[in-house]
C-alpha positions as CSV (number, residue, x, y, z in Angstrom):
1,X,-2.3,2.1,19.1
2,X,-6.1,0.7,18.2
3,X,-7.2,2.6,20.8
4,X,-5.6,6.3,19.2
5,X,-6.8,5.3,15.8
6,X,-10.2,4.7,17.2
7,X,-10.9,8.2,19.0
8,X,-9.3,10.2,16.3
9,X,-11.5,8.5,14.1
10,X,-14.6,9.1,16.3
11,X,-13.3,12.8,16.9
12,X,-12.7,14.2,13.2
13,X,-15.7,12.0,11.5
14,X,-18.4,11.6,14.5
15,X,-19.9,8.0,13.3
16,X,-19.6,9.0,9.6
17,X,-16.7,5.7,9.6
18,X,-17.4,2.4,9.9
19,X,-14.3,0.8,11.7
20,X,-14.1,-3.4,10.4
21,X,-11.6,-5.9,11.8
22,X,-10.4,-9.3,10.0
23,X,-10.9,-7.8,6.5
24,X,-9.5,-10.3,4.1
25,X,-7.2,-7.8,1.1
26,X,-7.1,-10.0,-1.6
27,X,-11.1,-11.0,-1.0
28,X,-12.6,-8.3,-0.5
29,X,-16.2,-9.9,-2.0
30,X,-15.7,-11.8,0.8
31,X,-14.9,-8.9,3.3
32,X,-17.9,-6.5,2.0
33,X,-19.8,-8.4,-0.3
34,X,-20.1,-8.2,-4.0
35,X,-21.7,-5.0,-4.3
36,X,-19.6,-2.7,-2.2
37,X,-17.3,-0.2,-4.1
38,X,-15.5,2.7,-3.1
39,X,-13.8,5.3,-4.5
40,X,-10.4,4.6,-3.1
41,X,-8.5,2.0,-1.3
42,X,-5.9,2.4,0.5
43,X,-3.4,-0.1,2.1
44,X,-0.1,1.2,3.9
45,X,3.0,-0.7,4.4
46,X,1.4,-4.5,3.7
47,X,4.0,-6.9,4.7
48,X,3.8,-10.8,5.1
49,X,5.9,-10.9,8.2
50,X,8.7,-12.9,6.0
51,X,11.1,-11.5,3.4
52,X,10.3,-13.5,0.3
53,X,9.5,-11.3,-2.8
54,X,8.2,-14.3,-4.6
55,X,5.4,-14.2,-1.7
56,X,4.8,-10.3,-1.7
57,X,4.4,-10.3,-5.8
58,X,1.5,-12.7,-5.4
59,X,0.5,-10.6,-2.4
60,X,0.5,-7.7,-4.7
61,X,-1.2,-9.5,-7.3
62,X,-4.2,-10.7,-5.3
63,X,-5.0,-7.6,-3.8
64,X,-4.7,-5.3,-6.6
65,X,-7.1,-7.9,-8.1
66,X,-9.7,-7.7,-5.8
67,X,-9.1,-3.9,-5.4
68,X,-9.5,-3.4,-9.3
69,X,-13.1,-5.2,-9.1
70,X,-13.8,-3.1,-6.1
71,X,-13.8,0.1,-7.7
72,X,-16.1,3.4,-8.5
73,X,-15.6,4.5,-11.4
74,X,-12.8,7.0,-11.7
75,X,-11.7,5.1,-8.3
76,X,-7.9,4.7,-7.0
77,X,-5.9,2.4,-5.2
78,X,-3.5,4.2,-3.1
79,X,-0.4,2.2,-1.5
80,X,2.5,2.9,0.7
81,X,5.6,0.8,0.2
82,X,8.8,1.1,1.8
83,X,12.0,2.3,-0.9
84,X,12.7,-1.1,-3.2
85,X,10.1,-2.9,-2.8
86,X,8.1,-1.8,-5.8
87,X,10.9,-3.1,-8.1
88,X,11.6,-6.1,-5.9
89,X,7.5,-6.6,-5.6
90,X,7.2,-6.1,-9.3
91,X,4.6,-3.0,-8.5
92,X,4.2,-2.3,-12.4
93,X,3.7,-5.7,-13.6
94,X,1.2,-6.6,-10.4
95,X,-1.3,-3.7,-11.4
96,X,-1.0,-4.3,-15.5
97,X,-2.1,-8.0,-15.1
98,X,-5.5,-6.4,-13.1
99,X,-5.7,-3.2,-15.8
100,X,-4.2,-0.8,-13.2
101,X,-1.7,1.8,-14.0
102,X,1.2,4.0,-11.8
103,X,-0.2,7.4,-12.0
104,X,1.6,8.9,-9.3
105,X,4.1,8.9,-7.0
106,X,5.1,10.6,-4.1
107,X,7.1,10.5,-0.6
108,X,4.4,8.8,2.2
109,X,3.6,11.9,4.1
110,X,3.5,10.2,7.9
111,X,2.0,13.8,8.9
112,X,-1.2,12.9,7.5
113,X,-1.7,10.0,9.8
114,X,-1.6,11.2,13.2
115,X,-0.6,8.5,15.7
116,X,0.4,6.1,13.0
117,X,3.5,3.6,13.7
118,X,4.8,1.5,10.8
119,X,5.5,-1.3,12.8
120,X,5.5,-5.3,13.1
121,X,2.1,-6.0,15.0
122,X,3.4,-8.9,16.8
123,X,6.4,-7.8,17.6
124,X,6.9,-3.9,17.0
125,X,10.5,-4.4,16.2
126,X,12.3,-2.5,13.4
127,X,12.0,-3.5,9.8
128,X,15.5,-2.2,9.3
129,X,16.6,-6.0,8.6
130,X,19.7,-7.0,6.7
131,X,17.9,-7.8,3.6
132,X,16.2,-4.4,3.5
133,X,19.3,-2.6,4.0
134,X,20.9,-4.5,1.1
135,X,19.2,-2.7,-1.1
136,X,19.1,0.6,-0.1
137,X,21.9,2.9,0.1
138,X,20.1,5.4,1.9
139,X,17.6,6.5,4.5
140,X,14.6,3.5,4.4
141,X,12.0,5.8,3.1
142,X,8.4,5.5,1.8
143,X,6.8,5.8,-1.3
144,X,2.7,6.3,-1.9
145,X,1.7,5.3,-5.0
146,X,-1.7,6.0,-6.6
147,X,-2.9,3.4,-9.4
148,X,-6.0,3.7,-11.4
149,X,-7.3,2.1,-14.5
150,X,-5.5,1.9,-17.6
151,X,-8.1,3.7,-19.5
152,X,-10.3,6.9,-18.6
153,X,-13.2,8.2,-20.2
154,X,-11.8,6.4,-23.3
155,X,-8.3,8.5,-22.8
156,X,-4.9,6.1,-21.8
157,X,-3.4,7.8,-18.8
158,X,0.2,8.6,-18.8
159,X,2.6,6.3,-16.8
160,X,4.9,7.8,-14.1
161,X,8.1,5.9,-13.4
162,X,9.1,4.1,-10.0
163,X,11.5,5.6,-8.2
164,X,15.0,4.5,-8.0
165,X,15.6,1.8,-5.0
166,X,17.9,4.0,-3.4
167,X,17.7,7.9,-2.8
168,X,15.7,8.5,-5.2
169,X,16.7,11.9,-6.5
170,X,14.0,12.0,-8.9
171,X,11.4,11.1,-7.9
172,X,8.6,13.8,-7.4
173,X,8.8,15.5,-4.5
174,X,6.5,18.2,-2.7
175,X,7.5,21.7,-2.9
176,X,9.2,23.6,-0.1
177,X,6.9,24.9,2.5
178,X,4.3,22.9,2.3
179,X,4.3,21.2,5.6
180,X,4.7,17.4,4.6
181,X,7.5,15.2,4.7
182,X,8.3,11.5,3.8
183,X,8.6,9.0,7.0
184,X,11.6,6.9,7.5
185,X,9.6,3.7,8.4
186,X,11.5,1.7,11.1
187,X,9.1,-1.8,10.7
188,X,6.3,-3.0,9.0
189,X,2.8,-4.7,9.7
190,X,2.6,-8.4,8.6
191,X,-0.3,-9.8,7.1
192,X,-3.5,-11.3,9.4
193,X,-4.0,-15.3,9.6
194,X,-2.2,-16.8,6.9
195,X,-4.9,-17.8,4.3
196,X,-4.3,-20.2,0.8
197,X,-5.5,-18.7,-2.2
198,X,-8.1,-20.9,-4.4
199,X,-6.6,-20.1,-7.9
200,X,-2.9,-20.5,-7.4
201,X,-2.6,-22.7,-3.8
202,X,-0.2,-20.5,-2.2
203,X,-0.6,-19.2,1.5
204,X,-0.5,-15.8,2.7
């Protein structure tokens, strides 16, 4: 799958990408360095490897952290979560402890990511587990959600409401025709080497 990602990568952008491995994504100082900043970060599916919201809301909470301090101005944090697990993650109250907002939601659009598999890295079984389907009703789907600073150019940004855990009906959608659909993610990646944070002592 590395290998796919690789050449498309190499094939659309021709050197213009610099491709890391082991990137820590609640330190990014520590990944990049203190100065680095982009314009958006993106993280699809993250997933500890164990179903334990308690775990993913200081997940959340860590990385939105260090994404918030690694911004441009005007920058975004983009992120892909399967149906539920914004509510059960506590996606709203993660990004307002790190000045982040919800401004916009919408189905993950697999079609943009040619050759990607939401999948368990080690194991590349299905994240359709019991606990998962508990809460969903429905198809699994995905939601991407983009998440900016509270304030802009002195303006407070509107909020946009998380989507319902189960279908959703909602929730914005993309208009007919326009070549994009929402995945049905069968599994998700877990997290790299399991680290302990300094502040709080747990370990992801």
């Amino acid at each position: 799958e590395a290998a796919g990602v690789l050449s498309r990568l190499q094939a659309c952008h021709g050197g213009r990408v610099e491709v890391r491995h082991g990137v820590n994504a609640w330190d990014l100082r520590g990944s990049f360095g203190d100065a680095a900043r982009w314009d958006i970060i993106a993280w699809n599916h993250p997933h500890l490897g164990t179903e334990d919201c308690r775990l993913h809301r200081f997940l959340l909470a860590h990385f939105l952290s260090a994404a918030s301090d690694a911004l441009c101005e005007g920058g975004r944090v983009v992120l892909s979560l399967v149906e539920g697990q914004a509510e059960r993650w506590e996606l709203d109250g993660q990004a307002a402890r790190t000045g982040l907002q919800l401004l916009a939601c919408e189905p993950f659009a697999a079609r943009d990511f040619p050759g990607y598999e939401c999948k368990r890295n080690t194991t590349g079984k299905s994240f359709k587990n019991l606990h998962s389907q508990r809460h969903t009703t429905d198809v699994m789907r995905s939601w991407t959600y983009h998440l900016g600073r509270a304030t802009c150019g002195g303006a407070a940004l509107s909020g946009v409401q998380l989507p319902p855990q189960s279908a959703a009906p909602n929730a914005p959608r993309r208009r007919r025709g326009e070549g994009r659909s929402d995945a049905d993610p069968t599994s998700m990646r877990p997290a790299a080497a399991s680290a302990v944070c300094e502040v709080c002592g747990k370990a992801f």
